[in-house]
The first five atom37 places (N, CA, C, CB, O) and aatype in JSON, in Angstrom:
{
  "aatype": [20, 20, 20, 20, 20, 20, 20, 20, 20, 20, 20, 20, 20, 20, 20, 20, 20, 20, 20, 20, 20, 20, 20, 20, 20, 20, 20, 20, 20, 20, 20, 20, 20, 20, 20, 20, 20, 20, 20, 20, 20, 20, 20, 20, 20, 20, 20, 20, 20, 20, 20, 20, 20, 20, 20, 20, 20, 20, 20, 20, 20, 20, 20, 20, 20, 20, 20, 20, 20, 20, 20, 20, 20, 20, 20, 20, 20, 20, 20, 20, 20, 20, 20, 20, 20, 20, 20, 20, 20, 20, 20, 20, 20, 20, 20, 20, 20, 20, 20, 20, 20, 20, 20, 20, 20, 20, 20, 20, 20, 20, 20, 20, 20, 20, 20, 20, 20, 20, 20, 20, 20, 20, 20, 20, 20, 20, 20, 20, 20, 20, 20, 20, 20, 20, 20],
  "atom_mask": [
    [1, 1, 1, 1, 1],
    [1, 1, 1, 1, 1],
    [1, 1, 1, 1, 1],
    [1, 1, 1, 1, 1],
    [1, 1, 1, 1, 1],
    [1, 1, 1, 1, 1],
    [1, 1, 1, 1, 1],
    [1, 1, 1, 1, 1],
    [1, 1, 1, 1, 1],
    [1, 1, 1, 1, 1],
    [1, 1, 1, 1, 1],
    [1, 1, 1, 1, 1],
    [1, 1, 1, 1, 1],
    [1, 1, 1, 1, 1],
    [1, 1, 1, 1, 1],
    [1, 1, 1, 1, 1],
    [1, 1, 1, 1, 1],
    [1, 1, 1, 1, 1],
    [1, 1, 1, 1, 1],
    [1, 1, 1, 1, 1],
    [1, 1, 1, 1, 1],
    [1, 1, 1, 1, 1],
    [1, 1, 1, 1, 1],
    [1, 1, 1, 1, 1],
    [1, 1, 1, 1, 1],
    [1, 1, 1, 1, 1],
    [1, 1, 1, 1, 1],
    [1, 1, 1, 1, 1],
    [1, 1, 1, 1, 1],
    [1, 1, 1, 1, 1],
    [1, 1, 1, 1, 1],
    [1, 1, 1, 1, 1],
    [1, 1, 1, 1, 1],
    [1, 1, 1, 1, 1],
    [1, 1, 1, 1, 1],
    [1, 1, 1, 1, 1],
    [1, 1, 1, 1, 1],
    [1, 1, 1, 1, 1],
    [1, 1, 1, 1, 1],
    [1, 1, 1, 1, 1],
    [1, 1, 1, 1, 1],
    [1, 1, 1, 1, 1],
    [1, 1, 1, 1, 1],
    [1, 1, 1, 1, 1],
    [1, 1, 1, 1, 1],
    [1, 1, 1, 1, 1],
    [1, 1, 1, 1, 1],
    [1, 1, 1, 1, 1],
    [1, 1, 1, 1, 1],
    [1, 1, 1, 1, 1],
    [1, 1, 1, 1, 1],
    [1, 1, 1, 1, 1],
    [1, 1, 1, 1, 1],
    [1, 1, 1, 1, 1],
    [1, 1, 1, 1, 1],
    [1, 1, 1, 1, 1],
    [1, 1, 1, 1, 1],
    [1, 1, 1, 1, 1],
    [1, 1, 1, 1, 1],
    [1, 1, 1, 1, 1],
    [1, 1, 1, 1, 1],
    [1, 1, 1, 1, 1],
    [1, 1, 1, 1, 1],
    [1, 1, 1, 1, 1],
    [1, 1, 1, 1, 1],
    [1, 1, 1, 1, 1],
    [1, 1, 1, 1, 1],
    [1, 1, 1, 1, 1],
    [1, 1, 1, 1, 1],
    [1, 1, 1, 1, 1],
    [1, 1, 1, 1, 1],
    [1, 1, 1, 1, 1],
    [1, 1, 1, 1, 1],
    [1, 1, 1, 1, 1],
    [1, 1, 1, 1, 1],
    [1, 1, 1, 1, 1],
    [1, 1, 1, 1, 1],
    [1, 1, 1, 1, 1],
    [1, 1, 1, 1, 1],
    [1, 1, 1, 1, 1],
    [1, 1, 1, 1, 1],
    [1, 1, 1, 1, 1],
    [1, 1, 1, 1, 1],
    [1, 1, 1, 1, 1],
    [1, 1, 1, 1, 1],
    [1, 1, 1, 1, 1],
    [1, 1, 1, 1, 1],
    [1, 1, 1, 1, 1],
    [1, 1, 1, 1, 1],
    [1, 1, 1, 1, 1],
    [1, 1, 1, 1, 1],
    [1, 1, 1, 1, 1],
    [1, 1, 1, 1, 1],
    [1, 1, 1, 1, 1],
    [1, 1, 1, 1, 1],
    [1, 1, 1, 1, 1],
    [1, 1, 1, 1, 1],
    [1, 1, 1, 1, 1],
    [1, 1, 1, 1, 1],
    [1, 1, 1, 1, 1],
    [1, 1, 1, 1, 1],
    [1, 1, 1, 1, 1],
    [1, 1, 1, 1, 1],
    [1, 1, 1, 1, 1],
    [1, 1, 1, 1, 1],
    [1, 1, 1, 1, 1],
    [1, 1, 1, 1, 1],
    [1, 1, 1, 1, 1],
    [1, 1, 1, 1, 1],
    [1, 1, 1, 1, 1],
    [1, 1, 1, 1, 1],
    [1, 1, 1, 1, 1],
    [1, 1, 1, 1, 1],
    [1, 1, 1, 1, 1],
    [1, 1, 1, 1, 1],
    [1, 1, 1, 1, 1],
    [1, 1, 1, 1, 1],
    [1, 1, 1, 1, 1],
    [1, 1, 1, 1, 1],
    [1, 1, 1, 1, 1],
    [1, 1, 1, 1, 1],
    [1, 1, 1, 1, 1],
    [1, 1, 1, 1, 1],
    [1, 1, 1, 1, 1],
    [1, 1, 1, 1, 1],
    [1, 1, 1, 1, 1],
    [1, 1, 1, 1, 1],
    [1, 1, 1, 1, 1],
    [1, 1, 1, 1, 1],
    [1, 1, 1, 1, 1],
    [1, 1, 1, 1, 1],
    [1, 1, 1, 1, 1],
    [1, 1, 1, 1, 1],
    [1, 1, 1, 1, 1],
    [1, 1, 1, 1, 1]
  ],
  "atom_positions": [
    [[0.82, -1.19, 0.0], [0.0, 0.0, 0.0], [0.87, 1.26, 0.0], [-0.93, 0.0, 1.2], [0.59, 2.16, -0.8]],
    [[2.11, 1.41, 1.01], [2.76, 2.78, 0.57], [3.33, 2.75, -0.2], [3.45, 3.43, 1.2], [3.61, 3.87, -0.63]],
    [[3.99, 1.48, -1.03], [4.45, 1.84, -2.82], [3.62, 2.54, -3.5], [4.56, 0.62, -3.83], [4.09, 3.5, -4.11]],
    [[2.17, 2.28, -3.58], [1.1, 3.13, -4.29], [1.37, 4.3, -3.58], [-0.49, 2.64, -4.21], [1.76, 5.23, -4.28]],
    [[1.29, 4.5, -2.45], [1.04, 5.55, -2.36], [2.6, 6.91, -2.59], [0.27, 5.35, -1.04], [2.59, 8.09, -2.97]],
    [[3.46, 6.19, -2.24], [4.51, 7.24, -3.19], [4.64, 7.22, -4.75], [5.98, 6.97, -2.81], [5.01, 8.24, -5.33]],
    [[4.35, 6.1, -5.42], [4.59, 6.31, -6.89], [3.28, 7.21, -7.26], [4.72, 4.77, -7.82], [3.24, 7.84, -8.32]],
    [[2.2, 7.23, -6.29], [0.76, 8.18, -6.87], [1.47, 9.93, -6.32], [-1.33, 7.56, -5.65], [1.03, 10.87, -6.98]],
    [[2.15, 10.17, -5.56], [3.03, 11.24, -5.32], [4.0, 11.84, -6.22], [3.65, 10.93, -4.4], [4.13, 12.99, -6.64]],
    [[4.82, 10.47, -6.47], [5.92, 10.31, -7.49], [4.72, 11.33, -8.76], [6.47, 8.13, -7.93], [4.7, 12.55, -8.62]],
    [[4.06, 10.84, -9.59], [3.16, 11.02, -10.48], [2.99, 11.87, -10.36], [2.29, 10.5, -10.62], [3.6, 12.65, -11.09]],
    [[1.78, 12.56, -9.13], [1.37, 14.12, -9.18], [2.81, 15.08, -9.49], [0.6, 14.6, -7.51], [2.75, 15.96, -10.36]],
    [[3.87, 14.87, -8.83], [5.05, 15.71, -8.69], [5.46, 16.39, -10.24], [6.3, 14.72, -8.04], [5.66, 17.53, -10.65]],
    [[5.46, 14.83, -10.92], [6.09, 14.91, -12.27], [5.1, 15.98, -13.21], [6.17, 13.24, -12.97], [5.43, 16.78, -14.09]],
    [[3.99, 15.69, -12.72], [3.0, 15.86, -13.83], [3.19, 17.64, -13.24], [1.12, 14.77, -13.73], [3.74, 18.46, -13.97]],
    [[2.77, 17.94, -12.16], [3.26, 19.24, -11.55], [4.22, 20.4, -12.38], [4.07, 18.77, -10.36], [4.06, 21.53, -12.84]],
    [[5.41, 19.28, -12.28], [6.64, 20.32, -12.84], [6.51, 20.05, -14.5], [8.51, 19.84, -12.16], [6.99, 21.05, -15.02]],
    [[6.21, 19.45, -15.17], [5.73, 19.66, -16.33], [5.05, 20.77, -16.94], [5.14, 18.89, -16.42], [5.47, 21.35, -17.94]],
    [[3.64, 21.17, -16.11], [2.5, 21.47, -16.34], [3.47, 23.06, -16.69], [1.18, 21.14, -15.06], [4.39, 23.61, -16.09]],
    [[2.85, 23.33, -17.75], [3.32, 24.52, -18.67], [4.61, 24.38, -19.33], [3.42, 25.78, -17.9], [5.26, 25.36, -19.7]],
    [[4.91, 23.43, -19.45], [6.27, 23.26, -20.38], [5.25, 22.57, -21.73], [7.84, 21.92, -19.53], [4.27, 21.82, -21.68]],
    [[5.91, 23.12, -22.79], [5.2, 23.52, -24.43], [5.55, 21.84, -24.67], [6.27, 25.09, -25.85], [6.25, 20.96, -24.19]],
    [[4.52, 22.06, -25.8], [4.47, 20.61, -26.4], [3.93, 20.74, -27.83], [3.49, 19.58, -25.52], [2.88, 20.25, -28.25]],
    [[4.83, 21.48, -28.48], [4.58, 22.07, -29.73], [4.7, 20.96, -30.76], [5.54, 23.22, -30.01], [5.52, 20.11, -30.42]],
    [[4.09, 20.72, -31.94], [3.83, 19.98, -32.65], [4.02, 20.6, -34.12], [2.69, 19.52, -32.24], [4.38, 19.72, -34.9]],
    [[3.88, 21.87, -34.73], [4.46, 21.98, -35.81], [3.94, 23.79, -35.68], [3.93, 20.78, -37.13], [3.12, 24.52, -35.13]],
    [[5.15, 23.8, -36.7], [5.16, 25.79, -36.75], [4.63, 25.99, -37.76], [6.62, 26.78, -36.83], [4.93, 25.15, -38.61]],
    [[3.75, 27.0, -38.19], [2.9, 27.58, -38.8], [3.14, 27.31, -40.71], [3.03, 29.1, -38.16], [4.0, 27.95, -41.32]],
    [[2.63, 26.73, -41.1], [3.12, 26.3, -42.89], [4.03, 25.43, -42.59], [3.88, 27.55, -44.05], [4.7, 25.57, -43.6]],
    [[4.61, 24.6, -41.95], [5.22, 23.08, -41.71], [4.91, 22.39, -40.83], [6.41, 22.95, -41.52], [5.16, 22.54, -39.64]],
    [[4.21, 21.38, -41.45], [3.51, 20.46, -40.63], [4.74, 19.52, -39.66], [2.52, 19.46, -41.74], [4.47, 19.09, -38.54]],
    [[5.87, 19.35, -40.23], [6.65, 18.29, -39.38], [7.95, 19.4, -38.89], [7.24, 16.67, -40.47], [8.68, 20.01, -39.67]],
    [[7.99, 19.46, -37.66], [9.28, 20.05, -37.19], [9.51, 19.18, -36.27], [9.33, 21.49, -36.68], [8.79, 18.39, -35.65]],
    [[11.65, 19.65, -36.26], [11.67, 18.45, -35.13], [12.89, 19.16, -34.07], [12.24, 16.59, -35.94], [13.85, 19.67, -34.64]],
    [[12.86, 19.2, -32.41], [13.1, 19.97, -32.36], [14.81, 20.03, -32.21], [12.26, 20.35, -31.65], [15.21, 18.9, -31.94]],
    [[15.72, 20.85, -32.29], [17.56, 20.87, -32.49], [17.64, 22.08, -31.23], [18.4, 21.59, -34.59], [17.1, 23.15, -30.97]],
    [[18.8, 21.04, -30.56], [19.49, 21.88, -29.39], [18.71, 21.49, -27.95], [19.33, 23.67, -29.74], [18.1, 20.43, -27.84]],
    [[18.77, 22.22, -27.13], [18.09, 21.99, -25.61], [16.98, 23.24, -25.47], [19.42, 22.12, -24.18], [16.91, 24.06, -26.38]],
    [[16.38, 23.31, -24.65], [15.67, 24.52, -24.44], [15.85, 25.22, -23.33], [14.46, 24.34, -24.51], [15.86, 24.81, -22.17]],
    [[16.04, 26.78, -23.9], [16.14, 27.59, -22.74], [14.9, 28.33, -22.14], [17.09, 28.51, -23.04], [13.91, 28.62, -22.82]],
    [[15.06, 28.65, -20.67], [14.07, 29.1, -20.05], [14.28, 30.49, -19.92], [13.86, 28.45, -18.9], [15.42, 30.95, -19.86]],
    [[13.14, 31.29, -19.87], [13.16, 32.74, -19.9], [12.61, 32.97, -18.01], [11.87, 33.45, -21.42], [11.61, 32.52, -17.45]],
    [[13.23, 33.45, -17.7], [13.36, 33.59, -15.77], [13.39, 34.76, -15.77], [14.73, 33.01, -14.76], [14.3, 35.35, -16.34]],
    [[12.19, 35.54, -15.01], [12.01, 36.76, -14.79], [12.86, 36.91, -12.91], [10.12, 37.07, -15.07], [13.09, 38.04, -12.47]],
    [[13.09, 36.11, -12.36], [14.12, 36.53, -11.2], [13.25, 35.66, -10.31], [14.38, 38.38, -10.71], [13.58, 35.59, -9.12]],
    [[12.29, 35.06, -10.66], [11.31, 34.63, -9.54], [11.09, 33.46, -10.1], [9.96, 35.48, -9.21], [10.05, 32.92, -9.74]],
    [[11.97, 32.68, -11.17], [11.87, 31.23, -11.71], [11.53, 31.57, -13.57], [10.31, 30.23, -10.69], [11.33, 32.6, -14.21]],
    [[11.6, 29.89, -13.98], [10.93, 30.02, -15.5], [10.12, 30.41, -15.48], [10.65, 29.14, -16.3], [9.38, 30.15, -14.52]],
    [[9.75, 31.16, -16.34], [8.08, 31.98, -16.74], [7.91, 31.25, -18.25], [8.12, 34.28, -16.94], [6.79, 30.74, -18.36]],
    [[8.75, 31.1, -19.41], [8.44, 30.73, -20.36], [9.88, 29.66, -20.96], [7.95, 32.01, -21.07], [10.98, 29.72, -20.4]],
    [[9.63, 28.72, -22.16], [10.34, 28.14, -22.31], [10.55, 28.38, -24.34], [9.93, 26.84, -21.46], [9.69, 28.53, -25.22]],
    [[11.93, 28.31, -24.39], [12.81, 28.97, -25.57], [13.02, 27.7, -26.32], [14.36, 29.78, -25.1], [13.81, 26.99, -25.7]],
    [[12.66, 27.24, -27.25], [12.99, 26.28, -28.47], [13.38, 26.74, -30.4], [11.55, 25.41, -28.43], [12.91, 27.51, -31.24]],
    [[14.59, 25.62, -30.33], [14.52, 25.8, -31.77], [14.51, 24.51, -32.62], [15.65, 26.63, -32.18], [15.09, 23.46, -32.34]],
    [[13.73, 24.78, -33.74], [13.41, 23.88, -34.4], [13.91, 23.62, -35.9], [12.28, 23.99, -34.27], [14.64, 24.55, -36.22]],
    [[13.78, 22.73, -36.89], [14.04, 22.48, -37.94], [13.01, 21.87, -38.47], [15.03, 21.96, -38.01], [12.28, 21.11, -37.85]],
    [[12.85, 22.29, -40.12], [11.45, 21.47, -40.82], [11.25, 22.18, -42.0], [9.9, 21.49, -39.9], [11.37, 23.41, -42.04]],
    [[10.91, 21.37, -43.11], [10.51, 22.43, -44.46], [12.0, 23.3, -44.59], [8.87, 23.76, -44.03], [12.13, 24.38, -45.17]],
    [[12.87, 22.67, -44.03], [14.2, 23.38, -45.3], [14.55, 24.37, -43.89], [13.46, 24.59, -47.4], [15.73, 24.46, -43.54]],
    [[13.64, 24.98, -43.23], [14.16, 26.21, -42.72], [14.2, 26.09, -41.0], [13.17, 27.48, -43.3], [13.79, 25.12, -40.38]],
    [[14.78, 27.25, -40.44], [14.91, 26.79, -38.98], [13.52, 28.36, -38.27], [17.26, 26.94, -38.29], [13.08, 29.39, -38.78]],
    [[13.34, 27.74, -37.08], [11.98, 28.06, -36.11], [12.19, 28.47, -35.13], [11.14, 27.13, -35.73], [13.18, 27.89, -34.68]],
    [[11.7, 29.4, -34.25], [11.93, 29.49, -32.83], [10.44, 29.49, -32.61], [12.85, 30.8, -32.21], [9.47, 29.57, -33.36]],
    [[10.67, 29.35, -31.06], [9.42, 29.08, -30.37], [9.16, 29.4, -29.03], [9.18, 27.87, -30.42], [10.15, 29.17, -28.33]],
    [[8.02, 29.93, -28.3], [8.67, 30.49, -27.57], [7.06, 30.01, -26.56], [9.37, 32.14, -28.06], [6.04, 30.08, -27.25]],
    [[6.91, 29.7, -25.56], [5.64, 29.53, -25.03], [5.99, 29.97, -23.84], [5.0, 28.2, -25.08], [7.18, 30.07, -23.56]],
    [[4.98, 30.32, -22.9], [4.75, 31.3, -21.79], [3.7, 29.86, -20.79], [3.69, 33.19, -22.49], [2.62, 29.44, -21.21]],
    [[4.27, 29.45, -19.69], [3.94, 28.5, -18.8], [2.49, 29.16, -18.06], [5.29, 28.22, -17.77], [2.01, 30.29, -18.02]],
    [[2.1, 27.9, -17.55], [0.94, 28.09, -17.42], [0.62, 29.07, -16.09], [0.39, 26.78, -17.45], [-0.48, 29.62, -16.0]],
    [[1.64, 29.24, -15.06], [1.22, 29.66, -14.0], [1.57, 31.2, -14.13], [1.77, 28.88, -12.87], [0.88, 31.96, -13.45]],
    [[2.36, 31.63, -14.77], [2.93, 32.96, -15.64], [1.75, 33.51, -16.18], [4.03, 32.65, -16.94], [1.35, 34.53, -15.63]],
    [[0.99, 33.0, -17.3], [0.36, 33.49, -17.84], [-1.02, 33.29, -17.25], [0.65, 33.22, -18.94], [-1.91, 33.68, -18.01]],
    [[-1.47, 32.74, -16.03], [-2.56, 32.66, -15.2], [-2.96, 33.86, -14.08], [-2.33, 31.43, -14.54], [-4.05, 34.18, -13.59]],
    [[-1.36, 34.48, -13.85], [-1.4, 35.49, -13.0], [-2.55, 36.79, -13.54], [0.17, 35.95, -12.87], [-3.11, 37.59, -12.79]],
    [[-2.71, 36.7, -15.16], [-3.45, 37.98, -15.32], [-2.72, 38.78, -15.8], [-3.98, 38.55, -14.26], [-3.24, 39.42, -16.71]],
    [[-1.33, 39.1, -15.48], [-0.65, 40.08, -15.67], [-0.65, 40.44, -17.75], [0.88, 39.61, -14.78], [-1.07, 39.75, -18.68]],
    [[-0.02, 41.71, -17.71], [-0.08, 42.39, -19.42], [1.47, 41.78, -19.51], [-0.31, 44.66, -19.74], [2.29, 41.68, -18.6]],
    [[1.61, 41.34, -21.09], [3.07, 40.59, -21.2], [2.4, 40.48, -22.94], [3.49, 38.69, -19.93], [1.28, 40.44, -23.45]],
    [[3.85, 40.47, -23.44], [3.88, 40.11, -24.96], [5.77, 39.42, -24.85], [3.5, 41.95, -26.27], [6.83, 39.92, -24.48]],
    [[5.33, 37.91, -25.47], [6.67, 37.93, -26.09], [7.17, 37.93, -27.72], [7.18, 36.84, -25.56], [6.48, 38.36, -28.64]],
    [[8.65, 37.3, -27.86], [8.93, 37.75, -29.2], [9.91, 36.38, -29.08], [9.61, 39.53, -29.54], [10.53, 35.89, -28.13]],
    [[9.73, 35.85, -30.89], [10.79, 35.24, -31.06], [11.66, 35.53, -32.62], [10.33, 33.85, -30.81], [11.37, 36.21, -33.6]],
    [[12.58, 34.85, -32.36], [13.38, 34.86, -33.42], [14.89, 34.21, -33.9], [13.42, 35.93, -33.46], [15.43, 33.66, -32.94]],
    [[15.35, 34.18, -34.62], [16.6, 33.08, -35.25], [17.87, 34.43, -34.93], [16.33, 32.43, -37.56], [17.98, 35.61, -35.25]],
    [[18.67, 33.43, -34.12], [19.87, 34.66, -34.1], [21.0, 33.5, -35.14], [20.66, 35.24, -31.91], [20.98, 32.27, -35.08]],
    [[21.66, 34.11, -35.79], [22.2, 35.68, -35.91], [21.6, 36.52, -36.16], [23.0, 36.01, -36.66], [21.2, 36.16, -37.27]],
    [[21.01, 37.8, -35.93], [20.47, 39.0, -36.77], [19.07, 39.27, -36.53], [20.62, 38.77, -38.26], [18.51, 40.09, -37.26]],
    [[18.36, 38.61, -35.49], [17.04, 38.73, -35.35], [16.2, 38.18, -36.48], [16.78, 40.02, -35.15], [15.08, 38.66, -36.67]],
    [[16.83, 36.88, -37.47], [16.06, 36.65, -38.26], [14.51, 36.2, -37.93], [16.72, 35.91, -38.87], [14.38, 35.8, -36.78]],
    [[13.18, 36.18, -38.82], [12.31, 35.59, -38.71], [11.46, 36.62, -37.29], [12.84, 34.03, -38.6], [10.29, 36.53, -36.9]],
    [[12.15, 37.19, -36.97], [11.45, 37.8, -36.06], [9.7, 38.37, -35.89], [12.24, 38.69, -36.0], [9.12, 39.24, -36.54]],
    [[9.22, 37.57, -34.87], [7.63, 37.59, -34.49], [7.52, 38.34, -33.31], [6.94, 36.12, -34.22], [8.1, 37.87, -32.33]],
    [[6.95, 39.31, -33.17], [6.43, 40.01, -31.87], [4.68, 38.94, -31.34], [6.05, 42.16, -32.47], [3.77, 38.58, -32.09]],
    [[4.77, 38.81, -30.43], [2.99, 37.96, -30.03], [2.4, 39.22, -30.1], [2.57, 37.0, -28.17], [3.0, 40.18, -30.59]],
    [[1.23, 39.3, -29.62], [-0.05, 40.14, -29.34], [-0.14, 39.69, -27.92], [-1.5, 39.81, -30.33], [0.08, 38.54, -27.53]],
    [[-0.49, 40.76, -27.15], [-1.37, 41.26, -25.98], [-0.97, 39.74, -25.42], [-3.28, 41.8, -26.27], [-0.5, 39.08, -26.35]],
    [[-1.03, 38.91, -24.02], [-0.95, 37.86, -23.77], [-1.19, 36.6, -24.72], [-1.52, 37.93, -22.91], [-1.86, 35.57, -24.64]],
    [[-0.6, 37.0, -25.35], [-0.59, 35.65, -26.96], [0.63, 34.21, -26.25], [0.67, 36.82, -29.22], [1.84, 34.17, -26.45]],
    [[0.05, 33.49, -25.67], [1.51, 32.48, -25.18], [2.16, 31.84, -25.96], [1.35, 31.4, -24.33], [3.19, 31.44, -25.42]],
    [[2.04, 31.44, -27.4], [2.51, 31.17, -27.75], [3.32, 31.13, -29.19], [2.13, 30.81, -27.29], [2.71, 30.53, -30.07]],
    [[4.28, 31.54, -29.47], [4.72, 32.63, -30.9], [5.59, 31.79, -31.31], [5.47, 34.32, -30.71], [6.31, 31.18, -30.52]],
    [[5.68, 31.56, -33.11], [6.38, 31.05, -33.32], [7.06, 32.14, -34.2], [6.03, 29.9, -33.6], [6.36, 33.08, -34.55]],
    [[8.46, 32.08, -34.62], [9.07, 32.95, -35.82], [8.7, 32.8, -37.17], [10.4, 32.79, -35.92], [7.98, 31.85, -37.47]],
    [[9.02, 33.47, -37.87], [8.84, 33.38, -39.22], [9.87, 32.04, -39.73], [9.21, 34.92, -39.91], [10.95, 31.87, -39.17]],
    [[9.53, 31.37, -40.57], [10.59, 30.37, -40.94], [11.68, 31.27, -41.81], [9.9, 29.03, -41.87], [11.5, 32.13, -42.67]],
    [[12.88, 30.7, -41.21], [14.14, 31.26, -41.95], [15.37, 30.24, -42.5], [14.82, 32.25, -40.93], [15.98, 29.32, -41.95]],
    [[15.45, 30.88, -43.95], [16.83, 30.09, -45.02], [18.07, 30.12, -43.97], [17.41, 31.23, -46.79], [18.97, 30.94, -44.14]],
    [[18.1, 29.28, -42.96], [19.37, 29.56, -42.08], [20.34, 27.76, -41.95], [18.6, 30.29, -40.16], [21.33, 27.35, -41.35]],
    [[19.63, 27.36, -42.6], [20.26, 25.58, -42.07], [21.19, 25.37, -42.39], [19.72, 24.28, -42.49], [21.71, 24.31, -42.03]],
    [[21.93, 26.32, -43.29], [23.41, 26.0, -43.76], [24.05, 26.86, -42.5], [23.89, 26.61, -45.58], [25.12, 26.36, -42.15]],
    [[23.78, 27.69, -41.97], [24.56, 28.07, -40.55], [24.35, 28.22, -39.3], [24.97, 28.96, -40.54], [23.13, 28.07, -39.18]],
    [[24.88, 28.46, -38.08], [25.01, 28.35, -36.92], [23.8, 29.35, -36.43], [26.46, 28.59, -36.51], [23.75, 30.54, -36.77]],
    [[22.73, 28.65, -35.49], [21.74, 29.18, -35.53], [21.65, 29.2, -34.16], [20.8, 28.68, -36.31], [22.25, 28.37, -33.47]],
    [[20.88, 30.17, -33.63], [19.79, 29.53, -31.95], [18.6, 30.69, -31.87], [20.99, 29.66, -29.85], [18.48, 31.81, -32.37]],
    [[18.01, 30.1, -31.25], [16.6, 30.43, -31.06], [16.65, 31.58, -29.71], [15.63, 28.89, -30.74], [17.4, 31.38, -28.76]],
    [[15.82, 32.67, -29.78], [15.82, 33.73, -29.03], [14.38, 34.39, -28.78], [16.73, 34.61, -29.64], [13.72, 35.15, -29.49]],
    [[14.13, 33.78, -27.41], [12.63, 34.5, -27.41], [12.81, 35.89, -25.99], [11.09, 32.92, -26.88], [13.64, 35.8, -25.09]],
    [[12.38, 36.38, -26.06], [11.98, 37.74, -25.53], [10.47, 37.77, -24.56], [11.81, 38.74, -26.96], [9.36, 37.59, -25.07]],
    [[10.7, 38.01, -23.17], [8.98, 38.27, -22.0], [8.87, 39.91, -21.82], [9.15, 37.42, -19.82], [9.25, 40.57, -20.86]],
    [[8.42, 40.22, -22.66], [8.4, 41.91, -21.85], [7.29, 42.1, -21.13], [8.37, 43.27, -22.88], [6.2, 41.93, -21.67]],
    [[7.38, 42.54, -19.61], [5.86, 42.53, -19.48], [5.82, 44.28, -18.44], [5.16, 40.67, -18.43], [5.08, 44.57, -17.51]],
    [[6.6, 44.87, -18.91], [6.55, 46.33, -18.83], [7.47, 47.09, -19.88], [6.96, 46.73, -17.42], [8.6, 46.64, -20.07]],
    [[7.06, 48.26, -20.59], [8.16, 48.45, -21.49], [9.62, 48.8, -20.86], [7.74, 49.53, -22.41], [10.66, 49.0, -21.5]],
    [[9.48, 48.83, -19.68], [10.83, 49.19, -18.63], [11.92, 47.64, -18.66], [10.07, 49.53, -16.56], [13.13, 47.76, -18.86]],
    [[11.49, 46.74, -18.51], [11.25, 45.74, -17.94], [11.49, 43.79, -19.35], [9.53, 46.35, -17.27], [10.46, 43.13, -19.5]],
    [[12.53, 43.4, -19.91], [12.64, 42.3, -20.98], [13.43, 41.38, -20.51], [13.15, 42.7, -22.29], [14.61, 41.49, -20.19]],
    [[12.81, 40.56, -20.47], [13.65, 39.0, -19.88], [13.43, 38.07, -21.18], [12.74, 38.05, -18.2], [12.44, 37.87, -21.89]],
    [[15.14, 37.47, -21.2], [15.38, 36.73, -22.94], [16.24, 35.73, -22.59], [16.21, 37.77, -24.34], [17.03, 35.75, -21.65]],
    [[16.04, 34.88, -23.38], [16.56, 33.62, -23.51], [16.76, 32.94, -24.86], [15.81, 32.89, -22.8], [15.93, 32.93, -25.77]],
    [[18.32, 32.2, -24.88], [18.32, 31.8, -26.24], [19.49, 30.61, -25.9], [18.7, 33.14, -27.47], [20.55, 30.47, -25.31]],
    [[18.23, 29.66, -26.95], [19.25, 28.22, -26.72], [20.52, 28.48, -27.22], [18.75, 26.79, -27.55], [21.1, 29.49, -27.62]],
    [[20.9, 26.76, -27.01], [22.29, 26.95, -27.36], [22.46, 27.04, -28.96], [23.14, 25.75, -26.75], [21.47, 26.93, -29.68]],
    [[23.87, 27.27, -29.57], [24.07, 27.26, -30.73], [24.01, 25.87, -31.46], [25.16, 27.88, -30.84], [24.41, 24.83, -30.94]],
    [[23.42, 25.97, -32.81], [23.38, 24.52, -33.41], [23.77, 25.0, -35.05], [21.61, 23.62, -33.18], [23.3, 25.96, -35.67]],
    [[24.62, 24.15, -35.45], [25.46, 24.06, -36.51], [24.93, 23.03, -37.37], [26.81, 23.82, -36.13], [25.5, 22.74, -38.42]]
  ]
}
């Protein structure tokens, strides 16, 4: 009986720290992306608020950028942004609490790429994150 009852703990825990981490399935005009590199978290000083991905599919590379669930439950005004560094390629601004933005697809697969999303949630005020580099 207390095996159940820690692996039913075990369970809630997992499912817990999950809950608002993205589970993106394809970027806007490519149905199959897959995703390249690790993902970075965008941390406003008080933990992850949103999580930073980059992707590959249809020739071109993706960023992605989703805003967790307890972040964007607070209510609070927030827009993020993503985009392909070097150069701010592909660059997407969201709308008004929009959680989840993908970039424009960009001709970048022949070079060294990473994904860069942006939380502004005062114009005073931008917390950014960008995976690692992928070649």
């Amino acid at each position: 009986m207390r095996f159940v009852s820690v692996a039913a703990v075990a369970a809630f825990a997992l499912a817990a720290l999950s809950s608002g981490v993205a589970h993106a399935e394809s970027a806007p005009g490519c149905a199959r992306v897959t995703q390249i590199g690790r993902t970075a978290y965008i941390d406003e000083g008080g933990g992850p608020v949103a999580s930073v991905k980059q992707f590959k599919g249809c020739g071109k590379n993706w960023a992605y950028v989703y805003v967790w669930d307890w972040y964007h439950n607070k209510g609070d005004r927030y827009y993020v942004t993503a985009a392909i560094l070097p150069g701010s390629r592909g660059h997407v601004k969201g709308a008004d609490r929009e959680r989840e933005v993908w970039s424009h697809g960009t001709d970048t697969l022949s070079i060294c790429t990473q994904a860069q999303g942006h939380l502004v949630d005062n114009p005073e005020f931008a917390f950014f994150a960008t995976t690692d580099k992928r070649c």
